[in-house]
C-alpha positions in Angstrom: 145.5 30.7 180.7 144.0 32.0 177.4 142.8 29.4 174.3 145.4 30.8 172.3 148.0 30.6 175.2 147.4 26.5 175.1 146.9 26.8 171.6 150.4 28.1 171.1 151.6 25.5 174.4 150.1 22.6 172.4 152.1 23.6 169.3 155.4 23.7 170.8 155.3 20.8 172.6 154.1 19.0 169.7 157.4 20.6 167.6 159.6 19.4 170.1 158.3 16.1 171.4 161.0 13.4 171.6 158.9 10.5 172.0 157.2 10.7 169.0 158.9 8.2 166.7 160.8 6.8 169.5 161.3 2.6 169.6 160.4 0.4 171.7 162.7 0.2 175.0 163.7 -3.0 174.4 164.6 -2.2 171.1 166.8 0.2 172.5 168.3 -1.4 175.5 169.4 -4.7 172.7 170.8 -1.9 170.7 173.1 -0.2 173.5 173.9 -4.3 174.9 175.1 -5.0 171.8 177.6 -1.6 170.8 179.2 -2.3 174.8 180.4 -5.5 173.6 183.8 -5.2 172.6 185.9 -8.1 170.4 186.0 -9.6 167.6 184.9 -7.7 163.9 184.7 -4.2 166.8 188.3 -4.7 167.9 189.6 -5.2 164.8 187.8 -1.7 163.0 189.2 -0.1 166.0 192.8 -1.5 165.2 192.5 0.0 161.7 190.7 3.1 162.9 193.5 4.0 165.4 196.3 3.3 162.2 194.6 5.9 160.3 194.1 8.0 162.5 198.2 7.8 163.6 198.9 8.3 159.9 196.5 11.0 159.5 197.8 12.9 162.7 201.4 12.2 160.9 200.8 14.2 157.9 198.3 17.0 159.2 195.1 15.2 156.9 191.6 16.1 158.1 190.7 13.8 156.1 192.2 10.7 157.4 191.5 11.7 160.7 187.3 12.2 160.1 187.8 8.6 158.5 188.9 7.3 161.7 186.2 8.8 163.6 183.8 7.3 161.7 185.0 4.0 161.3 185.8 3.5 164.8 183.4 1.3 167.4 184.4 2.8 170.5 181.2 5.0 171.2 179.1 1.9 172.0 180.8 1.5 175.7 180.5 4.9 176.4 176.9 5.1 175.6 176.3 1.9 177.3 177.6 3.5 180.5 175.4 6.7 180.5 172.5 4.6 179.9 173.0 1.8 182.9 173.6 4.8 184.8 169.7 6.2 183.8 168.5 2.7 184.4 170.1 1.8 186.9 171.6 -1.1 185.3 174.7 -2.0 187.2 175.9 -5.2 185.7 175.5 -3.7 182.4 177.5 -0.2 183.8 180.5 -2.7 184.8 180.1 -4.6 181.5 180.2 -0.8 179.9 183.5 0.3 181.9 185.4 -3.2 181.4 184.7 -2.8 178.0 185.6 1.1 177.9 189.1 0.3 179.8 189.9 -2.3 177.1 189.5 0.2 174.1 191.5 2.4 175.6 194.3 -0.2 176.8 193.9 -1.4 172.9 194.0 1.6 171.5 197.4 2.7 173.6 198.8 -0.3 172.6 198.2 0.0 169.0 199.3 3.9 168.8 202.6 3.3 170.7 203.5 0.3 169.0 203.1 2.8 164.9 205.0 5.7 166.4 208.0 3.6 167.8 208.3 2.2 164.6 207.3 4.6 162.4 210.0 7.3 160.8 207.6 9.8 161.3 207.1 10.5 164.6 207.6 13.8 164.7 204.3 16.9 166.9 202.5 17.9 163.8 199.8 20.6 164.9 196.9 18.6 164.3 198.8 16.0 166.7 199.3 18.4 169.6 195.7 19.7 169.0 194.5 17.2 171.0 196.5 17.5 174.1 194.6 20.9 175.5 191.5 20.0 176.2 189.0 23.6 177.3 185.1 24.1 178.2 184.4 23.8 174.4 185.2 20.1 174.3 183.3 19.6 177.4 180.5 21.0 175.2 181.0 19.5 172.3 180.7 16.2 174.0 177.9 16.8 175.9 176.2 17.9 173.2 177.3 14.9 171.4 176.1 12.8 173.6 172.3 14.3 174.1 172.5 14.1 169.8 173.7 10.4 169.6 171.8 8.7 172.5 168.4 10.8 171.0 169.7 9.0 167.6 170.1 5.4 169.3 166.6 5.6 170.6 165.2 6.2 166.8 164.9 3.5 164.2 167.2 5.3 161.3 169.8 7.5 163.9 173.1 6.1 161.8 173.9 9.1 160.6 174.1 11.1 163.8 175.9 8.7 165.1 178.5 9.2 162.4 178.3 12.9 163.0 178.6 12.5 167.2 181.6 10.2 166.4 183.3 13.1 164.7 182.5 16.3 166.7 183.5 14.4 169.7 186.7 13.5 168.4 187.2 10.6 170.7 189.7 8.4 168.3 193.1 11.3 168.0 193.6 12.1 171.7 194.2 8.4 171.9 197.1 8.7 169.2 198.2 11.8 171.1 198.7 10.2 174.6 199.7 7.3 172.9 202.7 9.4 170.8 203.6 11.0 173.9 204.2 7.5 175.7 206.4 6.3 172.9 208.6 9.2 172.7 208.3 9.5 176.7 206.8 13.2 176.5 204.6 13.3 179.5 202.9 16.5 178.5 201.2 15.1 175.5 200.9 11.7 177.0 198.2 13.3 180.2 197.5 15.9 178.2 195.5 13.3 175.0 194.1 11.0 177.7 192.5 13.8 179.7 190.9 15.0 176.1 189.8 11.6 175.8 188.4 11.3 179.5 186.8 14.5 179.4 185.3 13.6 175.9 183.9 10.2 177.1 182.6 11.8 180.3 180.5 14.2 178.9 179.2 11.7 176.1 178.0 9.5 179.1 176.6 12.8 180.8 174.4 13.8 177.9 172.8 10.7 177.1 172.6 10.4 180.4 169.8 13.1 180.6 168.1 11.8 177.5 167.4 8.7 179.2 165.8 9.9 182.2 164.2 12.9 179.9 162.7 9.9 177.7 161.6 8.0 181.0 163.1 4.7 180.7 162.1 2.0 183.5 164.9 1.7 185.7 165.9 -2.4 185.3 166.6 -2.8 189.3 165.8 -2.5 192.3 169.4 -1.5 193.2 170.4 1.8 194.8 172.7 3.6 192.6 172.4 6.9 194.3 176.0 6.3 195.8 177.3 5.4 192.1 175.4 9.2 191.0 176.9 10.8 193.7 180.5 9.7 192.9 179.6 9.9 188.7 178.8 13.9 189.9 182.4 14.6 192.0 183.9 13.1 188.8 182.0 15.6 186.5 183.1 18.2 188.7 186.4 17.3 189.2 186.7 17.0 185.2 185.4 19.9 184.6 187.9 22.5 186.6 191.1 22.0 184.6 189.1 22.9 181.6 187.7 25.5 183.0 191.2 26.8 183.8 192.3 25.6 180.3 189.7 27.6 178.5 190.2 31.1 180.0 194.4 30.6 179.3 192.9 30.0 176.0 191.0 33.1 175.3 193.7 35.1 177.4 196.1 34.2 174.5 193.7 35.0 172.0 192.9 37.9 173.1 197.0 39.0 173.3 197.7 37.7 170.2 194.8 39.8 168.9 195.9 43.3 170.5 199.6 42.5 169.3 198.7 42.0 166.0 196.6 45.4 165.9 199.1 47.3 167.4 201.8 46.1 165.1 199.3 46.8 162.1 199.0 50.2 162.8 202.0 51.4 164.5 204.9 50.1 162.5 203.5 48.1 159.6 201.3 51.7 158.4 205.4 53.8 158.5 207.5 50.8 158.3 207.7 48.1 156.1 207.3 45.0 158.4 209.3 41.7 157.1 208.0 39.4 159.7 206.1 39.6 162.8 206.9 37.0 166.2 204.1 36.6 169.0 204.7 35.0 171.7 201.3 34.7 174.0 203.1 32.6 176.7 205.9 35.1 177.5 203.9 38.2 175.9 206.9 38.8 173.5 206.6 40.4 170.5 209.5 40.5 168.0 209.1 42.9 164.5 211.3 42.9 161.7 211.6 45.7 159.7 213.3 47.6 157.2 214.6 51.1 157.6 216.7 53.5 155.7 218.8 54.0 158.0 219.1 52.8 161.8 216.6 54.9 164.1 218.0 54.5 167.7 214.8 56.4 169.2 212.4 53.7 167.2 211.6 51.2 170.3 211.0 54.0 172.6 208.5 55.4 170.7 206.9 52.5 169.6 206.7 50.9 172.8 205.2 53.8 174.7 202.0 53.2 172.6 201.6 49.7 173.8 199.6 51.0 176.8 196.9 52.6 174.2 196.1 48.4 173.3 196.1 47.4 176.8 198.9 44.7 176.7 201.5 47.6 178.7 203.1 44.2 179.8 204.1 42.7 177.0 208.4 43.0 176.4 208.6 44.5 172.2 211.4 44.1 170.3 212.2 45.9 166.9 215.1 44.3 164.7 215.9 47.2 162.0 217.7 45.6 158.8 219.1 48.9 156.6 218.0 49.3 153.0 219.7 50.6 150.2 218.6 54.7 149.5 216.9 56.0 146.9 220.0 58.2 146.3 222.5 54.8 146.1 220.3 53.0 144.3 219.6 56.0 141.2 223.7 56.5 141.5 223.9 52.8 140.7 221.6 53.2 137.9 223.2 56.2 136.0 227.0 54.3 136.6 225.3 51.3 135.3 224.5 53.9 132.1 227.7 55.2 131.3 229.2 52.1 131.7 227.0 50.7 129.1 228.3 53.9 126.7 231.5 53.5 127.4 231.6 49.9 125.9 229.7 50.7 123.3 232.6 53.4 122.2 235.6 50.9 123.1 233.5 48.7 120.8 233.2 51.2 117.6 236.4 52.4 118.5 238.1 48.5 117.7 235.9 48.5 114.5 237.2 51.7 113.1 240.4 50.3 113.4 
């Protein structure tokens, strides 16, 4: 290897060292001990959290709903659970998962107990948001948790923190499972605590590899190969559905995409289109529009061009509403007229006389 080669080695391994500026270890592991704890001033901030979160979800505010994020405490147990596992700490990984099942239990409780006895119960968007989990969330949280447990092992990481705690979005598919259980809709119910799951699995997986990429000393002796092996069937396991979840996603996008072009530029460029209806689960699409008179011939025409967008499947339907002519309308106009000049004469006439 050349001078310059090492030169240039040197250099980026310099750029992207991790363990410069990195803590003490102990440091750290008080840090993580302390966040897995869960009572008290932590149970209470996640009581109010989860309430502003509910209300947020209610009224379809961002706003609220970032506020809850970052107020909420419940990232401690879930980044005490990927670091046991990299240290093979297994009375702090049962502390960690006791402490993760009582958040969620709490969190349920809370939830369920606002939208029974809240007016407002009703699936806003940003409510059912949260009950489709794809590959992107699984992602996100990873990411999240390489970001935040990076962040723990630094002396000034709050802010990351604060950011992991809302990419991750951890606190609203609580409120969604928990709005599904009060108004019994299943769907939404699985559907919020699988984003949740999936969300805290990936956390734990990425600071997972952060610890053993930073080297920790393991703090047993124990064998917690059988506890890695199960921890990677329930990655995989977690993973499929969103797999499967994702590619449904982009299938519908990419419809919805090719229905929308083909509307654009064969009926909205001759017709004028009133409103437009796609449907990416039963690959409907319902047009509006207005004609001057009814064209019988209109949806075989248009729907032989389908195939030229690729979505030959899809069923089209054309609703044609009938506008008034140009002719009608100019013969309304010049009756309008005369009328007008024939009150004006009945008028002069009564004043002569």
């Amino acid at each position: 290897m050349s001078t310059n080669t090492k030169v240039i080695k040197r250099y980026f391994c310099s750029l992207f060292d991790l363990k410069g500026g990195q803590e003490d270890e102990t440091i750290t592991d008080k840090e993580v001990r302390e966040g897995v704890i869960f009572k008290g001033k932590n149970l209470w901030l996640l009581a109010f959290a989860i309430f502003i979160s509910c209300i947020g979800l209610n009224i379809n505010s961002k706003a609220a709903v970032i506020g809850a994020m970052i107020i909420s405490p419940l990232m401690g147990p879930i980044f005490g659970i990927g670091f046991s596992l990299g240290v093979s700490d297994l009375d702090l990984l049962k502390v960690s998962i006791q402490n993760a099942v009582r958040i969620v239990l709490t969190s349920l409780l809370v939830a369920t107990i606002y939208y029974l006895i809240t007016p407002y119960a009703i699936p806003t968007d940003e409510l059912l948001s949260f009950s489709h989990p794809t590959i992107f969330d699984v992602l996100l949280a990873f990411l999240g948790g390489m970001a935040g447990f990076i962040a723990i092992s630094r002396h000034n990481g709050t802010q990351v923190l604060i950011g992991v705690a809302v990419a991750t979005s951890c606190i609203p598919p609580l409120c969604t499972a928990s709005f599904g259980l009060a108004t019994l809709q299943w769907e939404y119910f699985v559907g919020g605590l699988y984003t949740y799951f999936i969300n805290a699995l990936f956390i734990c997986v990425g600071s997972y590899i952060i610890v053993k990429y930073l080297k920790f000393k393991p703090h047993s002796s124990d064998n917690v190969k059988n506890v890695n092996s199960w921890f990677g069937v329930l990655i995989f396991l977690a993973i499929v559905p969103a797999v499967y979840l994702a590619y449904n996603f982009a299938v519908a996008n990419i419809f919805t995409a090719k229905a929308n072009q083909f509307v654009t530029n064969e009926i909205d460029a001759k017709y004028h289109v009133v409103q437009t209806k796609i449907d990416d689960k039963s690959k409907l699409i319902e047009v509006d529009v207005m004609v001057e008179q009814y064209d019988e011939l209109l949806q075989n025409v248009v729907e032989k061009k389908l195939e030229n967008y690729g979505i030959q499947n899809a069923k089209l339907k054309i609703y044609q509403s009938i506008e008034a002519r140009k002719t009608n309308r100019q013969e309304f106009e010049k009756l309008s007229t005369e009328i007008e000049v024939l009150k004006k004469e009945i008028k002069q006439l009564k004043v002569s006389k």
